[in-house]
N, C-alpha and C positions, 0 to 999 in steps of 0.2 A: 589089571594092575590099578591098584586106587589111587598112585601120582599121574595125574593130569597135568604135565607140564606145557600141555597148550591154556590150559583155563588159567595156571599162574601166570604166566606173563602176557594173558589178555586181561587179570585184574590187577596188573601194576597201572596205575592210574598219576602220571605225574600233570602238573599247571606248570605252565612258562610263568614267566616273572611278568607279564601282564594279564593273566588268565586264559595264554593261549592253551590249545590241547597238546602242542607239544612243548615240552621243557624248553628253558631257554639254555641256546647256548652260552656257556662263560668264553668268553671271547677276548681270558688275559692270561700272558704268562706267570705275571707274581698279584699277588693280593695283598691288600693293607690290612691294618689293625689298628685298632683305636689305644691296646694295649700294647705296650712293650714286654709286658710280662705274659700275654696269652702267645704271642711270637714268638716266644721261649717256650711255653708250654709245648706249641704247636709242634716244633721241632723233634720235640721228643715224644711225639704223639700221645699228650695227655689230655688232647680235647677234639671234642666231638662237634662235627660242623663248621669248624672252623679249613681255611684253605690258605697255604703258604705261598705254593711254586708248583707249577702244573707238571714237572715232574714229580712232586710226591703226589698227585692227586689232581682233579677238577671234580666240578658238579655234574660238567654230560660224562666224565668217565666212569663216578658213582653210579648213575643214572644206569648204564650202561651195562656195569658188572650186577646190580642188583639183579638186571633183566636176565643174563646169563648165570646167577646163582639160581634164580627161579627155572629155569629152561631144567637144569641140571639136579636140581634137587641138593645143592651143598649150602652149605653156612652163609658162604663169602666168594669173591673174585674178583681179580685184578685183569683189568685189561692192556693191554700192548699192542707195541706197530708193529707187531709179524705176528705169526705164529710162531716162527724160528726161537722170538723176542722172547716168546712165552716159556717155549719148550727149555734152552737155555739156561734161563731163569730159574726154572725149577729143576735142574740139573746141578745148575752150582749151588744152587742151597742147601741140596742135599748128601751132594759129595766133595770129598775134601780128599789132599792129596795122601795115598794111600788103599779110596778105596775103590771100591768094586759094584759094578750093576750086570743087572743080566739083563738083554734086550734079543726081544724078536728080532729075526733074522731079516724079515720083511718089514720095512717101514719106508716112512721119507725117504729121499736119496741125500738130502740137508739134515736128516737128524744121523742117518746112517755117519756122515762124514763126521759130523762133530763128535760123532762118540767115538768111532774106528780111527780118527785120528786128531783131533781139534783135545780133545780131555786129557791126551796122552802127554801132552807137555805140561800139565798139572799132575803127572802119577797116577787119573782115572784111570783103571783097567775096565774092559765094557766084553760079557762070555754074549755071542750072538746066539738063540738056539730056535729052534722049532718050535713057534710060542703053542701049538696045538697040541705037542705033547706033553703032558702037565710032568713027566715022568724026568724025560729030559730038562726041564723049566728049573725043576727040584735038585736034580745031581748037580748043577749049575752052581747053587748059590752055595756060597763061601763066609764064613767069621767075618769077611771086608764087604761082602753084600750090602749096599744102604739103600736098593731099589728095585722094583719088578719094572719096566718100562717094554709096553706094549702099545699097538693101534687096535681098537675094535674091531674094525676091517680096516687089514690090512692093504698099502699101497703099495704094490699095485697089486698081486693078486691075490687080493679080496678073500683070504687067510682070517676067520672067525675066530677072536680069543673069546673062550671058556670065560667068560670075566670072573664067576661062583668061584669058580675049582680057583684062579690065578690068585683071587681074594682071601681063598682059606689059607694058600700055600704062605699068601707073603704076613700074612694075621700068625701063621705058626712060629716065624722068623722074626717076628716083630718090625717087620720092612712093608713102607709104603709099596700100593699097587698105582706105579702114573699110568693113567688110561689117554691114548691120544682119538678123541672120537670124531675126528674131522669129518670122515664118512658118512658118518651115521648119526647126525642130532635127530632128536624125537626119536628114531628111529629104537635107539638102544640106548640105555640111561644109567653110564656105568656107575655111577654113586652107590645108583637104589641095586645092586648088583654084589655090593663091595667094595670097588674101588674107592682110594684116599683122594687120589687127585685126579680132575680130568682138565684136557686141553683141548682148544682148538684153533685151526685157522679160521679166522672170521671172515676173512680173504673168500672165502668158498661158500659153502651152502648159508648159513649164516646170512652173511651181510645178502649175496646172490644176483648182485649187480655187478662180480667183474671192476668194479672201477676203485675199491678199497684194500689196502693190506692192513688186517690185524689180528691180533691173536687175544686167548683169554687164556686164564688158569681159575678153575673153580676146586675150593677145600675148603678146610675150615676157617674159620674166621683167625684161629692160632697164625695156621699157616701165611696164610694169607696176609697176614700183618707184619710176619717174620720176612716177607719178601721186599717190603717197603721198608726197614728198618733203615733210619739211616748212618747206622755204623755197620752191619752187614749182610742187609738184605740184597740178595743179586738183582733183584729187576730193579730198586731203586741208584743202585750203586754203576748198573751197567749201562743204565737211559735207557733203557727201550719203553721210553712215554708213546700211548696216542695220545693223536692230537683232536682236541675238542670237539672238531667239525666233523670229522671224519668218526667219531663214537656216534654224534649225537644222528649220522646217516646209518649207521647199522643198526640203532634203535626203532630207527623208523621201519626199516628194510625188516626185521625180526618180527615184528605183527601182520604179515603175512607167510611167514617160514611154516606153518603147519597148512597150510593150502600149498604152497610151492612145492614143500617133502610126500605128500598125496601123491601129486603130479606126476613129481620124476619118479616115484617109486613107479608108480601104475604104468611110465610109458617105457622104464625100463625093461621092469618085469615081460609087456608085450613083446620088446621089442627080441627078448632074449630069448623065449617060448619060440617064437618065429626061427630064428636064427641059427635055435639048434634042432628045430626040425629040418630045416633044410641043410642039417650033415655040416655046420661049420662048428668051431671049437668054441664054445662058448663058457664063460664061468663067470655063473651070477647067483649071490645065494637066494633069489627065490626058486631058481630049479632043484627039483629033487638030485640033479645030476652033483649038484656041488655037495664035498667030501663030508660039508661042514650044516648043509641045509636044515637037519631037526636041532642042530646047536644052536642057529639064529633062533628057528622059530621057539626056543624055549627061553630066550632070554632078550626078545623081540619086542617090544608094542604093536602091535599087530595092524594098526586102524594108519600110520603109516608108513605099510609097505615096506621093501628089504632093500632099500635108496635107491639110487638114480645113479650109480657106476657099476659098468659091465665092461668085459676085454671079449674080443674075439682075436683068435691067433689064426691068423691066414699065411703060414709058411713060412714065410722069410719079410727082410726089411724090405726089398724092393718091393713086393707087394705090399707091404701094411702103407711106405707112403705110396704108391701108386691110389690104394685104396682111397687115402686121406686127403691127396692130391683132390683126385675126383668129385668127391664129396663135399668138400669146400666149393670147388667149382659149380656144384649143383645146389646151393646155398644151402645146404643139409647143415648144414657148423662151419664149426672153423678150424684149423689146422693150430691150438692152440692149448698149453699146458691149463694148468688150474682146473677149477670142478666147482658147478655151481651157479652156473649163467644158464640166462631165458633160452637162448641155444644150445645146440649139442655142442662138446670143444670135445676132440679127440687127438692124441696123440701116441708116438712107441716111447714107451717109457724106458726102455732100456737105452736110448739114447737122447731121453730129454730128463726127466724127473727123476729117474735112475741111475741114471750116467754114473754119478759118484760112486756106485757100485760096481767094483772090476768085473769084467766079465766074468773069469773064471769061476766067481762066487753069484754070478746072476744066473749060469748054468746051472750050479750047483740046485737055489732055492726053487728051479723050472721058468724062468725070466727068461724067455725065447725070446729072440730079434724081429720075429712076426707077431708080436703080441702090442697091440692097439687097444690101449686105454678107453674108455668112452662117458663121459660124465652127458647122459640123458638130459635134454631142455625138458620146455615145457609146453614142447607138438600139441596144438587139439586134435589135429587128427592126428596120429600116431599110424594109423592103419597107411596115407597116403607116404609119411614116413620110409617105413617101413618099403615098401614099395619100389621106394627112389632111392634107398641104401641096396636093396638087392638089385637093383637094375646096375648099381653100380659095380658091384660084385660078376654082377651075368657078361658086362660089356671088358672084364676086366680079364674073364676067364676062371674067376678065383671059384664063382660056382658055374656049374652046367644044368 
């Protein structure tokens, strides 16, 4: 693939305001102006460079979405405090009461709720379907269609969308493909793929310190401006600003994201080889065993790796936390949601991230009550690892 999206945002190059190497933070909520008439201007976004009120905008937020247009390969992008802030945003802008989206069956347990029931008191109807079958994807959409909304790997289990095929479908219909790639940055680059919009939490692999919530939306620069609009762009209309210090750490944190993404790829990938030689359930798309495995590797970067989340399903809930229990106690991780920390964080999604999801429909998509999330750290030894999760597994009885 000739986008290099590690060499583009190793050559964003910004000076702080005193020639530091990194940008300075703006460290205000409203901005002056010499003019009263460029204040006006500003308003109505007719001038470039200029700053009002750190909800339309700042310098480390600019700063910030440039480096994630460049990661992603799109025009433009606006950043936000969640990811939620993100997804949202691009939800209400594209639908109005009336219409209609079709969404994978598998996704957030936060985006699931807002569409299955949060859009419904605005008239959004949201059809859930098997984002792998492009067949069913297709009999789905409807005249009131305004969107394909999917995850690249899906959460939790790790369900590969065709991004090619989902791109042609919604290009046929004349309907955006929203891509949520929280999974997999570097990894898979849905833009260069097809996809209109893509999203992420920055909260996770991104930022990768655990200590930030935010989200981004990368498209066109169109798009992208129509969200800040201030008569009816939703992310400007609904505040979900970040806040200056908290961009201007993600910034920092993202010029090491393609050594970090290496990492967790490489020690997932072992950890999951392992795991399912020794006869436990494992699904990670770098094993040939997953449904989905020559689809990654066809629409993959190859150099890093098929990311840093795998599930093992060990029977039931009492075993997954027994397991989880254990494991924290052996400083292996933490017994903790999110994805994207120097350590491993594992959790059962079906009763933490998933929850939102009734059971009878977590049954239905194979969302077992023993299925344990695992967002991979970044072990140097991976082998010693590996070692001290099976010992806990051997002392638990889960293997023999």
């Amino acid at each position: 693939m000739d986008y290099k999206a590690s060499d583009k945002l190793l050559d964003l190059q910004y000076f702080g305001e005193f020639g530091g190497v990194n940008p300075s933070i703006s460290d205000s909520s409203t901005y002056t102006f010499i003019s009263a008439k460029t204040m006006s201007d500003t308003f109505e976004g007719n001038t470039e460079g200029c700053y009002l009120y750190s909800r339309h905008s700042t310098p480390s937020n600019l700063y910030l979405g440039e480096a994630l247009a460049a990661l992603e390969g799109t025009e433009s992008a606006n950043v936000y405090a969640s990811g939620m802030g993100a997804i949202t945003s691009v939800i209400m802008q594209l639908c109005s009461a009336g219409d209609h989206m079709v969404s994978s069956r598998t996704i957030y347990g936060g985006t699931y709720a807002f569409l299955k029931n949060f859009v419904k008191k605005f008239n959004v109807d949201t059809s859930f379907v098997n984002i792998t079958d492009i067949d069913a994807v297709a009999r789905a959409i409807t005249p009131a269609t305004k969107m394909i909304y999917c995850e690249a790997v899906s959460n939790p289990l790790l369900e590969i969308a065709d991004i090619k095929a989902l791109a042609l479908l919604a290009k046929k219909h004349n309907i955006p493909l929203v891509v949520d790639n929280t999974f997999s940055p570097l990894s898979i680059l849905p833009a260069k793929l097809g996809a209109d919009i893509v999203i992420h939490s920055l909260t996770k692999f991104i930022n990768g310190t655990s200590d930030t919530v935010a989200g981004v939306v990368c498209g066109t620069a169109d798009f992208c401006a129509s969200l800040k609009d201030v008569n009816n762009g939703a992310a400007m209309l609904l505040g979900s600003t970040l806040d200056s210090y908290r961009a201007a750490s993600i910034l920092k944190n993202m010029r090491t994201l393609h050594i970090r993404i290496k990492k967790h790829s490489e020690n997932a990938l072992y950890l999951s080889q392992n795991f399912e030689k020794d006869g436990l359930r494992v699904v990670y798309p770098g094993l040939k065993s997953h449904p989905s495995h020559e689809k990654m590797n066809n629409q993959m970067v190859a150099e890093y790796g098929y990311g840093g989340i795998m599930t093992l399903d060990v029977g039931s809930l009492d075993n997954a936390n027994a397991v989880m229990e254990l494991m924290q106690e052996r400083n292996l991780g933490y017994l903790a949601v999110s994805l994207g920390f120097y350590k491993t964080l594992f959790s059962a999604p079906g009763t933490s991230t998933s929850s939102e999801i009734p059971m009878e429909e977590q049954e239905l998509m194979g969302l077992s009550n023993g299925l344990i999330r695992l967002s991979i750290g970044l072990d140097n030894d991976i082998e010693r690892t590996y070692k001290m999760m099976k010992k806990c597994m051997l002392d638990l009885g889960i293997l023999r």
